[in-house]
N, C-alpha and C positions, 0 to 999 in steps of 0.2 A: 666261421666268419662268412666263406663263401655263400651257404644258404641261406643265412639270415640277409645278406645283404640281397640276397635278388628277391628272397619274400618280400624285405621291405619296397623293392621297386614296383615288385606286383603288384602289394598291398598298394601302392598308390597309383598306380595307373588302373588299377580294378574301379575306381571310383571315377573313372573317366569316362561319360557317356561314347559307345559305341554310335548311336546313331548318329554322331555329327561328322562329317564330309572327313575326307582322311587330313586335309592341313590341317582342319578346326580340331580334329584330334593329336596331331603330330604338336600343337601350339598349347593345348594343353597339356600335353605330359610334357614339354620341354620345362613349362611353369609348374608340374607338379616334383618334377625332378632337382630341379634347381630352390626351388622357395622353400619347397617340405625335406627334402634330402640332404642340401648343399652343407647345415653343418656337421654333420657325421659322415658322413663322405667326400670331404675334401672340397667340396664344388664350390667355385665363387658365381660363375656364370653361367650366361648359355644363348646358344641362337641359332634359329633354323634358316635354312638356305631352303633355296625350292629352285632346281634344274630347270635351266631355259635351253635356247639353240645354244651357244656357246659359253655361257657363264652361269652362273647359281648366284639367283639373287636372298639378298637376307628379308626376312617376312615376319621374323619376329626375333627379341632382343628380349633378356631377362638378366637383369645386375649391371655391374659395370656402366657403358655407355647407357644403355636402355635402347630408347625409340628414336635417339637421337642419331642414331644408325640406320636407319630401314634405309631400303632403298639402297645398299650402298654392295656392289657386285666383285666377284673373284671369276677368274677368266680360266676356263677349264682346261686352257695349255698353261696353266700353274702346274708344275712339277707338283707339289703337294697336292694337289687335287685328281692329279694323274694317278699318286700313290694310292689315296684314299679309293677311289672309282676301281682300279685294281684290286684292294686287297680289303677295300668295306669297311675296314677299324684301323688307325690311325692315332698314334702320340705323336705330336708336334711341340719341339724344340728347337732354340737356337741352332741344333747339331743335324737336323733332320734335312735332308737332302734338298737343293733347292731352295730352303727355308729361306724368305724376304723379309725382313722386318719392315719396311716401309707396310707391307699389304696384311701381314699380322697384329700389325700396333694399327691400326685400324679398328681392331674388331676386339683385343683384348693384352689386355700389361701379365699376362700369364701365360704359362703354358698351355698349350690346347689339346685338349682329346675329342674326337670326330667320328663319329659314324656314318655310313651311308645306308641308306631305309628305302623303302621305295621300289617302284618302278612306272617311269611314262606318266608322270617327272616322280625323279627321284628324288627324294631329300636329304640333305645336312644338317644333321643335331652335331654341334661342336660345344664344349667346356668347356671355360677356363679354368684350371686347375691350380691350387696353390702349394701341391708336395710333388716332388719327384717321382717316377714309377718304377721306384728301388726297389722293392721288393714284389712288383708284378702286380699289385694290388692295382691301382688304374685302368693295367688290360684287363683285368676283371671286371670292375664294372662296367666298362666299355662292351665287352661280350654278355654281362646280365643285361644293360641297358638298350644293345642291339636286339638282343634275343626276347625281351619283354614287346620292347615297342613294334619288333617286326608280329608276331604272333596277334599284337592288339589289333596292326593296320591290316592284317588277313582277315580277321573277325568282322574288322570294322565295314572289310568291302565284302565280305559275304553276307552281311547282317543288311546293306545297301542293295546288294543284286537280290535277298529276299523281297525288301521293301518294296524294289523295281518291280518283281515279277507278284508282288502281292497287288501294285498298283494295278498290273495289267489285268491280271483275273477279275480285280473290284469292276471295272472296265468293259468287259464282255457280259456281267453280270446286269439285267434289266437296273437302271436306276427305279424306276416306278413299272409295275406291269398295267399293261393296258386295260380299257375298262371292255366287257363286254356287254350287251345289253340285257340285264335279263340273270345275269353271273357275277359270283363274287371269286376272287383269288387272294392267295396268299401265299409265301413262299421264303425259305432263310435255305441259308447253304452256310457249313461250320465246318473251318477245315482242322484237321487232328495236328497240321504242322502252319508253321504261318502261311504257307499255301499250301491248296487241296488238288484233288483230281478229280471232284466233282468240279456238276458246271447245271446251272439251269437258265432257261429264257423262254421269254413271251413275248411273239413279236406279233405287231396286227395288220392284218393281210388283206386283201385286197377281198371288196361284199360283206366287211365289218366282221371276219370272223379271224382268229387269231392261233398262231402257231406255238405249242407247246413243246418244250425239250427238259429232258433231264439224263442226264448220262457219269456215267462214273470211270476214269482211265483206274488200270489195275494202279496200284501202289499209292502211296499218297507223295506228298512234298513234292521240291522241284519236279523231276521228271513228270511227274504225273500231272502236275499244273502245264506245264507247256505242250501236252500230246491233249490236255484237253481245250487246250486253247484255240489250237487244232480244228479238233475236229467241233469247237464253235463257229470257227467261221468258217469251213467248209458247208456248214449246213446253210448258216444264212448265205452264203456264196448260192448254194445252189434251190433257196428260197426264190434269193432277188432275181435269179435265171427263168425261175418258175417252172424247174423241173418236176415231176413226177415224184415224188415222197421218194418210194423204193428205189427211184431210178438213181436221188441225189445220195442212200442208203450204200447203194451197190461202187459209185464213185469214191466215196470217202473210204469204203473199207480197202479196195484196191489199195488209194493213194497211202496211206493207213500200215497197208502190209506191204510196200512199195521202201518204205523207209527204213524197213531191214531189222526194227525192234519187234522182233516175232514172240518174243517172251514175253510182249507188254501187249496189252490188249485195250479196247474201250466198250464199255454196253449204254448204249443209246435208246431213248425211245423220242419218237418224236410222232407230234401229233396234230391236227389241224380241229378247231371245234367250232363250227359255226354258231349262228344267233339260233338256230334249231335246234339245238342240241346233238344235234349231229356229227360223229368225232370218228374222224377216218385216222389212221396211225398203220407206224414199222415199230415195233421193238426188236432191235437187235442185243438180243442178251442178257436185255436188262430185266431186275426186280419188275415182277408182273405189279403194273399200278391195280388198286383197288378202286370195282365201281360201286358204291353204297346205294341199293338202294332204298328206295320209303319204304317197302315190305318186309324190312326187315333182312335181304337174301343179299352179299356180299361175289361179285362176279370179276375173275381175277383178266386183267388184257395181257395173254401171255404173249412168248416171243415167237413174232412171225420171221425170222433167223437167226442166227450164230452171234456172237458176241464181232464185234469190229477188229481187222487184224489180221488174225494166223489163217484164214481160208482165204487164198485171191480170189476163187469163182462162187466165192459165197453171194447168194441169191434172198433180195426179202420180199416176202409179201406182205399187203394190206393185210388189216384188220380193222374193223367199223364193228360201233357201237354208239348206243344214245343215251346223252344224259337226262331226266325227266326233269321237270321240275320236285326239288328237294331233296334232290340226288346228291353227291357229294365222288368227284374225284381226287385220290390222294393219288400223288407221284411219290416214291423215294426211294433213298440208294439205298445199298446192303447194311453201310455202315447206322444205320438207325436198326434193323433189327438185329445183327449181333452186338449190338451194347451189351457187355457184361454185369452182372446185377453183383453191385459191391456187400461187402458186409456177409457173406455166407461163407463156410468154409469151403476149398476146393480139395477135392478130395484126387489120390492119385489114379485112379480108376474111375473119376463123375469129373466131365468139365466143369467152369462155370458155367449157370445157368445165362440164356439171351435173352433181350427183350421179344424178338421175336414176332412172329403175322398176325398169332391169337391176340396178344394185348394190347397189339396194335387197335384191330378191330374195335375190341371192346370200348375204347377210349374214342373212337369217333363215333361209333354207335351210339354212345352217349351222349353225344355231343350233336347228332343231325342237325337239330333245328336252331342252331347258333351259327351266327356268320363266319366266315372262311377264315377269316384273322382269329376266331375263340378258338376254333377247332384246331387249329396249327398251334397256338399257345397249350392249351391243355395235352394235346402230343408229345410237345417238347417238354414241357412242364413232368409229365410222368416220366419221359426216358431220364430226364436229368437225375429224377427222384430215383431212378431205377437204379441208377449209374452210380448212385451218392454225390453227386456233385463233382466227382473227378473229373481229369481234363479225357477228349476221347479218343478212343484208338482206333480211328477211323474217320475219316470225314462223312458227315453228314447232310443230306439234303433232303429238303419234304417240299411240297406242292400241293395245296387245297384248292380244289376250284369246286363250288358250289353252287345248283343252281336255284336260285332262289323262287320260292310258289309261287300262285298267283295272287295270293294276297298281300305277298311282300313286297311284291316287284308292281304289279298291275296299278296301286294305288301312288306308288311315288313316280310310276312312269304318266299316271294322267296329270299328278298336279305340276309335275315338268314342261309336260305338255301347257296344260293352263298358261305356266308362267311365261312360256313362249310367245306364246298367242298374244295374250295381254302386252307383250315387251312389244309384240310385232302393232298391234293397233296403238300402242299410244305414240309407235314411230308416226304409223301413216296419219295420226291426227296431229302430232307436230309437223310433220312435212305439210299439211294440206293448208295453217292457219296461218 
């Protein structure tokens, strides 16, 4: 009897959206417990209280009275409410200490069983009950029904502080990247858990040229979302300051390794690209980005230091290189080339195979003369293919910045021009007439 009866509570509180605020949840299983339960386990009613400064007011009613009740409060120097706040689960009778009829027949013509849930306000699920708790049965489901709903309202607010901290990461992440003159960009970031420990941004800087970031904190989920949240706005911090690249490099790792998680690290690259194609950059640690170029020849921007973190006096320098026109820069994290390639067997002595630098290549190789947005689909397009479509074990981020010829760019940058021009003379012939 025991475990069928708390399956059945599970079974009906499983069907209770987590994502809704903990009352909106607490308000629903009190209506799934009562409507769907109440004839096989005894239950005529129900109603949740929600903790203020001195009293628990009622917020929702199911049987009995109804709604014809909200609003109506119990004072927390009630002896029964002293007991309940004490001891969490609670049968209430004529016989039970303190017990007032006046302040019970308010709220139910039955006997009552109550639990206490919650914290910072707590709540009140109470029952009215129509059998005695002769044989124990009631505190039992009193301890199924505590033990289910507490377990929900933990899910419910961890499943909220994901939401929270997934909102903050969407948040640090570029809504639209900037345009630069002359370059096309593109860029997705996929984390392995509902948040990631990657992070990318394009921010645009002062003479129209614009700042490049992609970086990876070790591990993925929470932790690793909030150390790279981090070291997000450390770097635009020390952007908007207009430090020295290496200089705002050699700050963040301090502060970084200052914070005492010496187990947890982060690899950054960050890079500046003006309208000349000209791209000064620090990689600290990270996957060397690939610079394509028209020749055919593939030149990796390795790490000019140490990964962020476990060295305090760790030192970065520059590194400068040029994008040509029809060049193609890709940024990304590890977690794109160890994808594991599904569907082969794995043998006890051969890992699974990775996607890996080589088939990387190959696929934008392919791809040069297609704009920044094809090249980034056909990328993702084959690791997903690689991957079989599973979810991945690792977060992933890419970055395409392309720079477009002069037949691509040269012609749609005159007839812009044109259109300028023209906007600008039919003004000065309306002003003049």
């Amino acid at each position: 009897m025991g475990k069928k009866l708390y399956r059945d509570i599970e079974h009906l509180l499983r069907r209770i959206d987590t994502n809704l605020g903990a009352e909106d949840m607490l308000r629903a299983s009190l209506h799934a417990i009562v409507v769907d339960g109440a004839e096989e386990h005894g239950i005529e009613s129900g109603r949740l209280y929600r903790e203020r400064e001195t009293d628990y007011e009622l917020v929702a009613s199911e049987g009995e009275y109804g709604d014809g009740i909200l609003g109506k409060t119990i004072a927390k120097d009630y002896a029964v409410i002293q007991e309940l706040e004490q001891n969490r689960i609670l049968m209430i009778d004529p016989e039970s200490p303190g017990f007032d009829p006046a302040v019970e027949d308010q709220f139910s013509v039955h006997d009552s069983a109550a639990v206490l849930v919650g914290d910072h306000p707590a709540y009140i699920l109470s029952f009215g009950v129509r059998d005695a708790d002769e044989d124990g049965q009631l505190h039992f489901i009193l301890e199924s029904i505590r033990t289910a709903v507490g377990l929900k309202l933990r899910q419910s607010g961890l499943e909220s502080q994901m939401r929270h901290a997934r909102r903050i990461q969407m948040s640090l992440l570029p809504h639209q990247l900037p345009e630069v003159p002359g370059f096309q960009m593109a860029a997705v970031s996929i984390p392995a858990e509902d948040v990631g420990g990657d992070i990318y941004d394009a921010q645009p800087l002062d003479g129209g040229a614009v700042g490049l970031t992609i970086g990876d904190a070790s591990g993925h989920g929470l932790p690793a979302a909030l150390q790279a949240r981090d070291v997000m706005t450390g770097l635009r911090m020390g952007i908007a300051q207009e430090h020295k690249i290496n200089t705002t490099m050699n700050i963040l790792n301090s502060v970084i390794h200052q914070s005492g998680l010496v187990s947890r690290f982060v690899s950054v690259f960050y890079g500046e690209l003006e309208e000349t194609g000209n791209l000064v950059y620090v990689n600290g640690g990270h996957c060397p980005p690939l610079l394509f170029s028209s020749s055919g020849r593939v030149f990796e921007l390795a790490s000019t230091g140490p990964v962020l973190g476990p060295l305090p006096e760790a030192e970065y320098r520059r590194g400068y290189a040029s994008i040509y026109p029809g060049e193609v820069l890709v940024l990304f994290t590890d977690g794109l080339l160890e994808r594991k390639e599904a569907g082969v067997p794995e043998h006890e002595d051969e890992p699974p195979s990775e996607y890996g630098q080589e088939r990387l290549i190959d696929v934008v190789q392919a791809q040069m003369d297609q704009p920044a947005q094809a090249i980034l689909e056909a990328l993702m397009g084959d690791v997903t293919v690689f991957g079989n479509g599973r979810g991945w074990e690792d977060d992933v981020t890419v970055m395409v910045i392309r720079r477009m010829t002069a037949e691509e760019y040269e012609p749609r940058h005159l007839l812009e021009t044109i259109r300028r021009d023209r906007g600008r003379a039919h003004t000065v012939v309306k002003n003049g007439s």
